[in-house]
C-alpha positions as CSV (number, residue, x, y, z in Angstrom):
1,X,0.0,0.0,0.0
2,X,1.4,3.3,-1.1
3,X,1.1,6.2,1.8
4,X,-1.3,9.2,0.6
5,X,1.5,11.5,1.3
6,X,4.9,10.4,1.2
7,X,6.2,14.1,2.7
8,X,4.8,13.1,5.9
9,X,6.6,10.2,6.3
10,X,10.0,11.9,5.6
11,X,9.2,13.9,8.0
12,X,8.4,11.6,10.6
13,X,11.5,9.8,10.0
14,X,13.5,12.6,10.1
15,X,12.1,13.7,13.4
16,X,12.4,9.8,15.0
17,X,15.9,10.0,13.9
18,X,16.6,13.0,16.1
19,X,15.1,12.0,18.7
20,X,16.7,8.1,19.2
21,X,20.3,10.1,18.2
22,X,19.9,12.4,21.4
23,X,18.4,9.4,23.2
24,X,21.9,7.7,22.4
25,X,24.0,11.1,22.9
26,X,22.2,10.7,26.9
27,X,22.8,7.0,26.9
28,X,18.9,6.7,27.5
29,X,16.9,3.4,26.7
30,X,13.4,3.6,25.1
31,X,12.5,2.2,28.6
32,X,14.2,4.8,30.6
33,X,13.0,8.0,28.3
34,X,9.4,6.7,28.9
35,X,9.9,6.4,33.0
36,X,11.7,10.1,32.9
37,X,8.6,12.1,30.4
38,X,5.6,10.1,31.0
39,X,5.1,8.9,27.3
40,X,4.7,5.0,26.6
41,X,7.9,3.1,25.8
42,X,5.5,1.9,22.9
43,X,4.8,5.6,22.1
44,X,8.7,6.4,21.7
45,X,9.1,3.5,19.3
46,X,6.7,4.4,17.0
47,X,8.1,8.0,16.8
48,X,11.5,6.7,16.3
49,X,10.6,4.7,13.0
50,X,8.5,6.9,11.8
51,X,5.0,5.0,12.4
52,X,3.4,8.0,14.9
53,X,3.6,12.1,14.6
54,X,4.4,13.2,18.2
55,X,2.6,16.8,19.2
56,X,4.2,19.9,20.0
57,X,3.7,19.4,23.8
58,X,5.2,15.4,23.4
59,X,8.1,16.4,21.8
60,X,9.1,19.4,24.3
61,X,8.5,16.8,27.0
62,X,10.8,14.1,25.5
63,X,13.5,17.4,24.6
64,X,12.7,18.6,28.3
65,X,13.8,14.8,29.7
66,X,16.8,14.7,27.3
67,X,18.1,18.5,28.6
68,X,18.9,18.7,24.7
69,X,19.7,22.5,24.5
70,X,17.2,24.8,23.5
71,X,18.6,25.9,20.2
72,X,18.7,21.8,19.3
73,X,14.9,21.9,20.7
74,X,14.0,24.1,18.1
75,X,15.7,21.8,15.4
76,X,14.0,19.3,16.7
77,X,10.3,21.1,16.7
78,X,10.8,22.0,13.0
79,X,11.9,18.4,12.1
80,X,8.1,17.9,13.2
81,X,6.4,20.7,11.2
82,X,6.4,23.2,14.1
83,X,7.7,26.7,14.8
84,X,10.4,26.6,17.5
85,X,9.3,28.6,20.5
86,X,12.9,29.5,21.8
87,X,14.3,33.0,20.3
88,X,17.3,32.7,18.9
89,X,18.1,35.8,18.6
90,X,22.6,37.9,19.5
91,X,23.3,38.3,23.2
92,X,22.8,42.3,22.1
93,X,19.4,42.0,21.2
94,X,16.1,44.4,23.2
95,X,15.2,41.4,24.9
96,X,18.2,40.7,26.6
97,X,19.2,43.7,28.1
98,X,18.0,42.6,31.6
99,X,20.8,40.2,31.4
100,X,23.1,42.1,29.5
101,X,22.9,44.4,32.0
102,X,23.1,42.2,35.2
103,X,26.5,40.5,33.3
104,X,27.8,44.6,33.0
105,X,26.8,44.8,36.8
106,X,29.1,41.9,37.6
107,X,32.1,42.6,35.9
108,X,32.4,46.3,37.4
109,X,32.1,44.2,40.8
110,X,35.0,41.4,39.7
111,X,37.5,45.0,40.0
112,X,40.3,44.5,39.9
113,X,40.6,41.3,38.8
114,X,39.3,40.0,35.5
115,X,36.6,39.0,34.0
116,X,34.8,37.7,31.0
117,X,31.3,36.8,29.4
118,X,32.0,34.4,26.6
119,X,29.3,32.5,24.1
120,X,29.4,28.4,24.3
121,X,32.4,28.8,21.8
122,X,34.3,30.8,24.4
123,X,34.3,33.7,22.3
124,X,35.1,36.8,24.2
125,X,31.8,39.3,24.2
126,X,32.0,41.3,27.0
127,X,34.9,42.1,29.3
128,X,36.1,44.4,32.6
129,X,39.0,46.7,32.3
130,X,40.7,44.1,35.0
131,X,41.1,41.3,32.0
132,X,43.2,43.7,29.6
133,X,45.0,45.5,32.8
134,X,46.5,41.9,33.7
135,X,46.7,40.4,30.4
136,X,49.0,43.3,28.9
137,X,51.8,42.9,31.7
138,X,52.6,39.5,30.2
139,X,51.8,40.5,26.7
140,X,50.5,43.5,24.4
141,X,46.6,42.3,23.8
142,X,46.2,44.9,21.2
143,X,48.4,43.0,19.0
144,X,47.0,39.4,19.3
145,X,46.2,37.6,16.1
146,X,42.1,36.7,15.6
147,X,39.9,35.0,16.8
148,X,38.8,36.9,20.2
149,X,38.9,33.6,22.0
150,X,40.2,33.0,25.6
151,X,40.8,29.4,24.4
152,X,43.3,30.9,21.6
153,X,44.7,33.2,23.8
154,X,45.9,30.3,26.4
155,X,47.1,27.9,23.3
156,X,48.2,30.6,20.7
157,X,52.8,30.3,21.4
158,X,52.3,34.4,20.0
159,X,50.1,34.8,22.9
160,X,49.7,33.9,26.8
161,X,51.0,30.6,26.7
162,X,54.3,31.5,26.8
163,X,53.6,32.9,30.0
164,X,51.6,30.3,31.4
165,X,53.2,28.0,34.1
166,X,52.3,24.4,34.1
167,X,50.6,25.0,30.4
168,X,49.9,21.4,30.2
169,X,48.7,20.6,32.8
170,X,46.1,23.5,32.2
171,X,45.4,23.4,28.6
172,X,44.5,19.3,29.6
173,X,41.8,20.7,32.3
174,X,40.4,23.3,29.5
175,X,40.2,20.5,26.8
176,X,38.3,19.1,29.4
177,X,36.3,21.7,30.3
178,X,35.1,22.1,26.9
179,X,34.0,18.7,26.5
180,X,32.1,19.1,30.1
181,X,30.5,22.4,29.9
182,X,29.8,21.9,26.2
183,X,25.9,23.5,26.3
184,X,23.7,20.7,27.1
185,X,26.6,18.4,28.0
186,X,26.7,18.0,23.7
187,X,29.9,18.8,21.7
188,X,28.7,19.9,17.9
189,X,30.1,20.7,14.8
190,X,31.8,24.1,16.0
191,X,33.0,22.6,19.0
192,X,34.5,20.3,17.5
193,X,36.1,22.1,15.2
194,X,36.9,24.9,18.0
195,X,39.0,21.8,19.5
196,X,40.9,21.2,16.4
197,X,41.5,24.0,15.9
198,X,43.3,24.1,19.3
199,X,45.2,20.9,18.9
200,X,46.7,22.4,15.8
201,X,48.9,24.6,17.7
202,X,52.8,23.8,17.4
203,X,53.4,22.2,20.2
204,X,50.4,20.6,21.3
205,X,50.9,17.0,21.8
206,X,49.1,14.8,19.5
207,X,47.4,11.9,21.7
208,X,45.7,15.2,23.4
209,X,42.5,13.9,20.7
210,X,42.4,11.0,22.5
211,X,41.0,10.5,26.6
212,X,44.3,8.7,27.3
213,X,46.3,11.0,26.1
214,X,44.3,13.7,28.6
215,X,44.9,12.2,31.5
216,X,46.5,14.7,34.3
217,X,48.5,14.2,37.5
218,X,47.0,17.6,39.3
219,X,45.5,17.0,42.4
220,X,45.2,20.1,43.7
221,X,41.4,21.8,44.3
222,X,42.0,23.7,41.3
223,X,44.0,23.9,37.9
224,X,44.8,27.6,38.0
225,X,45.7,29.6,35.1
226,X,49.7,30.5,36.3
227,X,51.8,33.7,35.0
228,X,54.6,34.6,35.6
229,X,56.8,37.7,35.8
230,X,59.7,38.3,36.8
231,X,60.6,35.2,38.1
232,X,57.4,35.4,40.1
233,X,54.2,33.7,39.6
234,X,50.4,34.7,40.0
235,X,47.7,31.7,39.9
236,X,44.2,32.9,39.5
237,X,41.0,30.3,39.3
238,X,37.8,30.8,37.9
239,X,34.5,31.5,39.1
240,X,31.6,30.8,36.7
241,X,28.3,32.1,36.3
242,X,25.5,31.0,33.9
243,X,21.8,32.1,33.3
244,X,19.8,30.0,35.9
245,X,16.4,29.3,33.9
246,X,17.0,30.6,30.5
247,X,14.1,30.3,27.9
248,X,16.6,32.1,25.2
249,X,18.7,30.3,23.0
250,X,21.2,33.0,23.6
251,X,20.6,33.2,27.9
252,X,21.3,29.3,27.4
253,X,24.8,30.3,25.9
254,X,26.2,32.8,27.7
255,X,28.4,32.9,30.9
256,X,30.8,34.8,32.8
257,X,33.8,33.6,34.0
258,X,35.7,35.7,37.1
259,X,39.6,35.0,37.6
260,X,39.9,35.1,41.2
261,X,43.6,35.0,43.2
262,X,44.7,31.4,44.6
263,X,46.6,32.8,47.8
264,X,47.3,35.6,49.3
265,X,50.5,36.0,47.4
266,X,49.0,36.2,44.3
267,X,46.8,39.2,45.8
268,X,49.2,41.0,46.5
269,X,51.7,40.6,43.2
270,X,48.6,41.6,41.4
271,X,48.1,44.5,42.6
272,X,52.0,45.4,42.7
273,X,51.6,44.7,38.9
274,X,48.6,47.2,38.3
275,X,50.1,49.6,40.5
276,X,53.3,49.9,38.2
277,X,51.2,49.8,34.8
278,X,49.4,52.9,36.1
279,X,52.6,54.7,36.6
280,X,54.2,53.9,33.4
281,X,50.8,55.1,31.9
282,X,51.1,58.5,33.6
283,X,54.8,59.0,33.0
């Protein structure tokens, strides 16, 4: 028998297909899906070879169980013929400047140290005048090579990481991080090539693409990002801060990162370091 409208189908396949390759990304049976969103087990199968047309509602609850990120939700909502309902809209847009403007809030209040609000590709968007104060008495910022990446600035040899104590060590906790913080706990095509693109840095060692090969003997609290001067060295940690419910595609993205002092050392060298960079500025 020949189905009235062949269209359809795709499309139901299409969406199924989705939905079992996020099932697998979560490591989520048929059996365990239905437990966690309250539709049949029986229900899931059929969507997943095409034999049943979820609604809007069934498909946000199976997305909802999944935590597949919003912007994927959406992907997954036109797959099924509907409109996505998450704006996917810049970080600049109108209806964002509540958060925009909490995010400027908090890096005046990270003075003096630095801080950054970065996309999921850890592109740099927003930053305090602590970031650029610290960063240019290792290096000249203003001359850095593209992209405006905090990623590329730790990896880049014409940047930071010459600087940078312990750089293994650290750019093995922020390969890491990337794959743990990735948005919805899902690495995609950018990430992936944002990762490349890191591993293709002279000097990066090549079993770093493999989980063996990232394997670190820290076992301190924290990996800290190390600089040193002088013979001296300042370790800073981060503090980050995400968007607690978002219903944007861009809120779901964004977060600010704070570098914060290890020790009380590290306090004080800072601020001996910004104290001489505003006198050579006045003189």
């Amino acid at each position: 028998m020949v189905e009235a409208n062949p269209a359809s189908r795709n499309t139901r396949l299409a969406t199924g297909e989705l939905l079992r390759y996020w099932r697998g990304v979560r490591g989520q049976t048929q059996l365990g899906l239905s437990l966690a969103s309250g539709v049949s087990q029986r229900h899931i199968s059929f969507i997943e070879s095409g034999r049943s047309s979820p609604s809007r509602q069934m498909l946000l609850d199976l997305a909802e169980s999944l935590d597949i990120p919003l912007r994927d939700r959406n992907g997954l909502l036109l797959t099924a013929g509907y409109a996505p309902i998450y704006a996917e809209g810049t970080w600049e847009d109108e209806a964002m400047l509540g958060v925009t403007t909490a995010l400027k809030r908090m890096l005046h209040h990270a003075e003096p140290y630095p801080a950054v609000v970065m996309d999921r590709y850890w592109n740099v968007l927003m930053t305090n005048e602590g970031l650029p104060r610290l960063f240019n008495c290792f290096t000249d910022v203003s001359s850095w090579p593209g992209p405006n990446n905090i990623l590329h600035a730790i990896f880049d040899p014409a940047r930071l990481r010459p600087h940078i104590s312990g750089w293994n060590n650290l750019a093995i906790s922020l390969i890491q991080r990337v794959y743990r913080e990735a948005v919805g706990r899902h690495v995609d095509e950018q990430t992936t090539a944002l990762l490349e693109s890191l591993l293709a840095y002279p000097g990066v060692p090549g079993d770093w693409k493999t989980p063996k090969g990232l394997e670190s003997a820290v076992t301190s609290p924290v990996v800290p990002l190390a600089l040193m001067k002088d013979g001296q060295t300042l370790r800073f940690f981060s503090m980050v801060t995400t968007v607690g419910t978002p219903q944007t595609v861009a809120g779901q993205e964004l977060r600010l990162e704070c570098m914060l002092p290890v020790d009380a050392e590290t306090e004080r060298l800072h601020q001996a370091l910004l104290d001489e960079a505003l006198v050579r500025n006045r003189s």
